[in-house]
C-alpha positions as semicolon CSV with decimal commas, in nm:
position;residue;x (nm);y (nm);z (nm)
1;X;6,766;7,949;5,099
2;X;6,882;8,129;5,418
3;X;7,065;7,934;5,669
4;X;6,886;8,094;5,945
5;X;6,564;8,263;5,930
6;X;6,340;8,478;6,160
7;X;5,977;8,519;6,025
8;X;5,645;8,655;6,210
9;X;5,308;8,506;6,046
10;X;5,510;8,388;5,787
11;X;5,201;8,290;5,614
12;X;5,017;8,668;5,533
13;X;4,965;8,668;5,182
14;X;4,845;8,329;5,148
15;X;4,733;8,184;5,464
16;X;4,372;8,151;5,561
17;X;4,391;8,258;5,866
18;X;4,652;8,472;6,087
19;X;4,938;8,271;6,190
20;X;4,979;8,395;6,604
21;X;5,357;8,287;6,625
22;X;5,721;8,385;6,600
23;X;5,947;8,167;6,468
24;X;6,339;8,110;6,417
25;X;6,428;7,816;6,163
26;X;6,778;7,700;6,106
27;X;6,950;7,503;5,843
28;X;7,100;7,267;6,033
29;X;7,256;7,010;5,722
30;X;7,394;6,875;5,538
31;X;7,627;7,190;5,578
32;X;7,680;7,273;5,919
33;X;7,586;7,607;6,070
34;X;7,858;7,850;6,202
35;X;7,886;7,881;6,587
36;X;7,851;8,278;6,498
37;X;7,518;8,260;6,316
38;X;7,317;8,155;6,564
39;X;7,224;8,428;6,809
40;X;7,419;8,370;7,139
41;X;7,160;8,366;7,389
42;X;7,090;8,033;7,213
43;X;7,361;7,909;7,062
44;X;7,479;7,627;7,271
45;X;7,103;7,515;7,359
46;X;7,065;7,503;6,967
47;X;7,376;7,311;6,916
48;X;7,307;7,032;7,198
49;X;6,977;6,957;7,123
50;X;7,067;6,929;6,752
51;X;7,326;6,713;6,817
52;X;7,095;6,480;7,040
53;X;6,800;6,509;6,819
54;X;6,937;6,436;6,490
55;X;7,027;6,084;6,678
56;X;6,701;6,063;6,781
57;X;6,616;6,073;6,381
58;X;6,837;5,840;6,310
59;X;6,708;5,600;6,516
60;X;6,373;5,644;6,377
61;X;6,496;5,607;6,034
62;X;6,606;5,268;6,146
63;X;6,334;5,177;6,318
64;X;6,130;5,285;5,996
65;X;6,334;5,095;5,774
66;X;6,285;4,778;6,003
67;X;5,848;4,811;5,996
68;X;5,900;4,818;5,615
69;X;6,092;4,487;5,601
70;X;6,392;4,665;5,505
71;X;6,789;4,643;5,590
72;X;6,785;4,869;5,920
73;X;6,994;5,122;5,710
74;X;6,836;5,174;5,391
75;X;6,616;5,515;5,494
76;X;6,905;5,639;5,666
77;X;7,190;5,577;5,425
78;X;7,060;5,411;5,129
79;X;6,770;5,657;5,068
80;X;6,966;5,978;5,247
81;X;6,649;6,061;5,476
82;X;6,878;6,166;5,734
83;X;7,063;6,416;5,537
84;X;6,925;6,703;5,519
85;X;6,787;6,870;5,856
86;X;6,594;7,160;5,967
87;X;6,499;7,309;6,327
88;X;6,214;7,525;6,409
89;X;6,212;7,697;6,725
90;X;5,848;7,797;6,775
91;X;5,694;8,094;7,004
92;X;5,343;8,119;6,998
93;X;5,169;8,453;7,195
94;X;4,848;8,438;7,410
95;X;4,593;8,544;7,136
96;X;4,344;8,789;7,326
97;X;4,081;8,637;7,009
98;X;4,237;8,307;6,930
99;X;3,919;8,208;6,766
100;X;4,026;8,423;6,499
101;X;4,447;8,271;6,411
102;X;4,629;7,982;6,447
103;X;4,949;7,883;6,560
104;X;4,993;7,711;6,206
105;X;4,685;7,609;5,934
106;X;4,616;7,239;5,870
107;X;4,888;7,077;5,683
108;X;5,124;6,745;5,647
109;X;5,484;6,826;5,678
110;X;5,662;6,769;5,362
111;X;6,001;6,554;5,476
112;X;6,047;6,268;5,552
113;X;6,013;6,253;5,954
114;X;5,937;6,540;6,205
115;X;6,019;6,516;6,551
116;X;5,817;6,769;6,796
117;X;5,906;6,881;7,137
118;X;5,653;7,105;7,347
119;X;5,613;7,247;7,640
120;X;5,298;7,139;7,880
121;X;5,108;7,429;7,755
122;X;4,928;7,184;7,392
123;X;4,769;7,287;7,061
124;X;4,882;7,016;6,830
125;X;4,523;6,892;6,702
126;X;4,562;6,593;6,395
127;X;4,264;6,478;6,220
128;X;4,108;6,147;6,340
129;X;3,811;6,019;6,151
130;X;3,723;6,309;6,022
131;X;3,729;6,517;6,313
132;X;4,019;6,771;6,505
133;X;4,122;6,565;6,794
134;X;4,393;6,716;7,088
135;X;4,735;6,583;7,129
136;X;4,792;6,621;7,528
137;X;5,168;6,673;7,560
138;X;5,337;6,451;7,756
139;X;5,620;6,560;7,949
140;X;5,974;6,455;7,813
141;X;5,826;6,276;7,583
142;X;5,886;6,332;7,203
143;X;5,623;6,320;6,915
144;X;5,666;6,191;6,541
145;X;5,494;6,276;6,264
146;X;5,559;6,119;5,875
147;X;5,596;6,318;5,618
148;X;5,491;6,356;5,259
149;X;5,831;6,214;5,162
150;X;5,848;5,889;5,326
151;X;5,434;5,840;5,213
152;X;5,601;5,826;4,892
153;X;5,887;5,618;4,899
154;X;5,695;5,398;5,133
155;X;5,428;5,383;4,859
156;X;5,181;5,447;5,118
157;X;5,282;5,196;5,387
158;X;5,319;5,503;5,602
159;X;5,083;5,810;5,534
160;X;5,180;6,205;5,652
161;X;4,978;6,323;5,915
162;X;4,712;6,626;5,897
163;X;4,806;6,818;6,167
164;X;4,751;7,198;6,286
165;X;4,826;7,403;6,615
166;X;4,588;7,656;6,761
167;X;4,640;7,911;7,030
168;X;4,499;8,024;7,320
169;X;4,411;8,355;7,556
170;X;4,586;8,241;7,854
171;X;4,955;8,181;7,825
172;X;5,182;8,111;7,549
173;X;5,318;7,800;7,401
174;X;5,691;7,674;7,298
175;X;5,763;7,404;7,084
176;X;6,069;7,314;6,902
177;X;6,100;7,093;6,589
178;X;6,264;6,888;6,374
179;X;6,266;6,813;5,997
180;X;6,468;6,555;5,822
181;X;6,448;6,555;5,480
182;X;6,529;6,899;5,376
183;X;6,443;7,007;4,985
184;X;6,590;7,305;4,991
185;X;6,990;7,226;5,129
186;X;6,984;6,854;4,988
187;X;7,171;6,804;4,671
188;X;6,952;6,697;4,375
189;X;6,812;6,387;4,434
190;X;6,503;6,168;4,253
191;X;6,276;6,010;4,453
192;X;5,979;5,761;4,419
193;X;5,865;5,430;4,580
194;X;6,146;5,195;4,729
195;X;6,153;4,897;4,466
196;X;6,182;4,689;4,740
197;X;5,798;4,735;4,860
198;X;5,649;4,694;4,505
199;X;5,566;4,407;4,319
200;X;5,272;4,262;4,084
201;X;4,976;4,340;4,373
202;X;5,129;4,666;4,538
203;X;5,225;4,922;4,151
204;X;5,378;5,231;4,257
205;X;5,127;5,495;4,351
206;X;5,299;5,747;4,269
207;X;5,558;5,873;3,989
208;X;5,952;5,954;4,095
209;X;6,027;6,364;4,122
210;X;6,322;6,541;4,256
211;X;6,332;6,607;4,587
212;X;6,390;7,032;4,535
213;X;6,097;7,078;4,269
214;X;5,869;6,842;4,522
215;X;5,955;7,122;4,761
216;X;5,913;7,376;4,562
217;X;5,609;7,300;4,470
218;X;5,508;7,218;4,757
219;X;5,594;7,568;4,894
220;X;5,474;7,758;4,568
221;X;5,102;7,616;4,617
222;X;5,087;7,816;4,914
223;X;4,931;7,756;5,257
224;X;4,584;7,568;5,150
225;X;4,599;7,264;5,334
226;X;4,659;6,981;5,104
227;X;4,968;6,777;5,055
228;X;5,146;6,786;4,703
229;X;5,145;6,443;4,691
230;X;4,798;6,375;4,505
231;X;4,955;6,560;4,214
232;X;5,241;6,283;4,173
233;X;4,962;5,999;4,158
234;X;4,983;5,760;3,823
């Protein structure tokens, strides 16, 4: 996979709907980007915040590890959540018919954590009780959503959140995010429930996979909605 990739409704052929955004992803790690591939209008903003955020998902990871009853290292080190890292720089257009696209279909991300940063403009919607409720953004603050990853290895102490963005006919939005837990840069890798969390009452849910054919399929499914995830269930 690229290092650095600039896509435009990357989601024609198979998405549902139009996708109203421009986007610019980079491969952050486990390999390092070169100064000279990002463009240089951004590249020190993309540099800093990577360097701060990727703290910031460390942290997490730790904090993770700690709700689970587990040594404060084991996501981050033990389990190599931390590893692999993506960032998503997000530009979504005023839609003059936003009725008819979205910023991004409903989905779970696939990683292990996502960290969001927005501007004050919103869109993020999740699905509460059946329903598509708005996230407000907060200013300076950060949001975190689970991934498909860590719903497995957690063996469902922590579940991936159903999430989409929409758009709107009066100004544009920017958002910025980042993925930990990168398929397609991380060396090969199986995965399944931490042995730790499992015992005679709490089986493992779900069966062990590698972590670049979970993303791959994932990816190859296409745009429907619906995590991989069910498909790994014993």
């Amino acid at each position: 996979m690229s290092k650095v990739v600039y896509t435009s409704n990357y989601g024609l052929y198979t998405a549902p709907v139009a996708y109203w955004s421009d986007v610019i992803l980079f491969n952050m790690a486990p390999e390092p980007l070169e100064p000279e591939q990002i463009p240089a209008c951004i590249r020190e903003n993309v540099q800093d915040f990577s360097e701060e955020i990727s703290k910031v998902g460390g942290l997490m990871l730790e904090l993770l590890s700690e709700a689970l009853g587990l040594a404060v290292n084991h996501l981050k080190e033990e389990m190599g959540c931390a590893e692999g890292m993506g960032l998503a720089c997000n530009y979504y257009p005023h839609c003059p018919q936003p009725k008819l696209a979205l910023g991004i279909t409903h989905h779970t991300d696939i990683g292990f954590i996502t960290i969001l940063s927005q501007d004050h403009v919103g869109g993020l919607q999740v699905v509460h009780r059946g329903h598509w409720v708005n996230v407000p953004p907060v200013l300076e603050a950060l949001v975190v959503n689970i991934g498909d990853m860590l719903q497995l290895i957690s063996n469902d102490k922590f579940k991936s959140v159903e999430h989409r963005v929409i758009v709107n006919n009066l100004e544009p939005r920017v958002s910025t995010i980042c993925s930990f837990g990168n398929g397609f840069t991380l060396k090969s890798r199986m995965y399944g429930p931490i042995k730790e969390l499992l015992s005679e009452e709490n089986p493992p849910i779900y069966r062990e996979i590698f972590i670049e054919e979970f993303f791959f399929k994932s990816y190859k499914k296409g745009f429907d909605g619906n995590s991989y995830l069910p498909q790994l269930k014993l």
